[in-house]
C-alpha angles and dihedrals in degrees: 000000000000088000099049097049092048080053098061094038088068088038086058082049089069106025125060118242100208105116145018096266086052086075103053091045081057090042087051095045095052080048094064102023090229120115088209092063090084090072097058100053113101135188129212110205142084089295136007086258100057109078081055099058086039086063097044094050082061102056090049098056091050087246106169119266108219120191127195102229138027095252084052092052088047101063099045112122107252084199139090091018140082101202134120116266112211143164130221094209126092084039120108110022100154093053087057105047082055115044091033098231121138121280103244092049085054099050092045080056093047091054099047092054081061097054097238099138102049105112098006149113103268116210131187116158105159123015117074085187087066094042084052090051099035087057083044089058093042087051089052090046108277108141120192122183095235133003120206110187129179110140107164136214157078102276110057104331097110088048093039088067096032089067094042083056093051093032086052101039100050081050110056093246115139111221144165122227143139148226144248120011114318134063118103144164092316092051096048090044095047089053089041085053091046098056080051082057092050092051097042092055092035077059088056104051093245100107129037121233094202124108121264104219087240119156117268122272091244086056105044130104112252128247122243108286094011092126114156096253 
């Protein structure tokens, strides 16, 4: 404990703590152990602080948190919520032994038919294939409270959260994502975690949920090195 919370301490040194954005910016920065990360981390919503409080909402109100893949689900925090934990793959095999799609785009379909994600914290960390299907399924009506995307890679992944990002954005779904290469399992998982930590303290009395009043992220002036890449 004594080490995370050192961590952090010197996360808080580089990243401003203003907002609640901020904290995901910090939470992705101790992620990746890299202070420039925070410039790379974008929010649909109607400010840079909704998808945020979306998320915290959420997990406020014990929705399901549902992970693409098995590491995501691992690291999420089993403290401080009291949601369902859940994994797309391992859904949806026989989807995908007959259409030929990847396993985990065909498990986040399989889920959605079910109407899983409706309403939840929607994770994917590491498949571009599931944050391509999961817009698929927003743009056919799905609705989940929150989206956290950071599938990483050199085929797709980029696009992949580029169109999460569209797809979100044209549809009124808040969601969380990234830009450029990297990201991964740890990353989704640390922003996932930090939503838990909102609520947690929005529980407490020690944050506000309510909206700021803060320009939009669309308007608002970048930060230094927030490029659209």
């Amino acid at each position: 404990m004594d080490i995370a919370e050192t961590s952090m301490d010197r996360v808080h040194e580089l990243v401003p703590q203003e907002t609640l954005a901020d904290r995901l910016r910090a939470k992705a920065v101790h992620a990746t152990g890299d202070p420039e990360f925070q410039h790379l981390v974008r929010f649909a919503g109607d400010d840079e602080d909704e998808p945020v409080r979306a998320g915290a909402r959420a997990v406020l109100d014990e929705r399901p948190i549902v992970t693409d893949i098995t590491m995501v689900k691992a690291g999420i925090t089993g403290r401080g919520h009291d949601c369902e934990v859940r994994k797309a793959i391992g859904n949806g095999a026989e989807l995908a032994a007959e259409t030929g799609m990847t396993r985990t785009a065909a498990a986040v379909l399989e889920l959605d038919r079910e109407g899983v994600y409706d309403g939840a914290i929607a994770v994917v960390g590491n498949a571009p294939t599931a944050a391509l299907a999961l817009s698929d399924c927003i743009e056919d009506g799905t609705r989940p409270a929150v989206v956290v995307a950071t599938p990483v890679g050199f085929v797709k992944a980029a696009d992949s959260r580029k169109r999460v990002r569209k797809v979100c954005a044209e549809h009124g779904v808040p969601a969380v994502t990234n830009v450029g290469r990297r990201g991964g399992s740890g990353l989704a998982a640390g922003l996932t975690n930090e939503l838990v930590h909102v609520a947690s303290d929005a529980r407490d009395g020690e944050v506000s949920l309510e909206a700021s009043g803060l320009a939009s992220d669309e308007d608002a002036e970048p930060r230094d090195g927030e490029g659209d890449l």
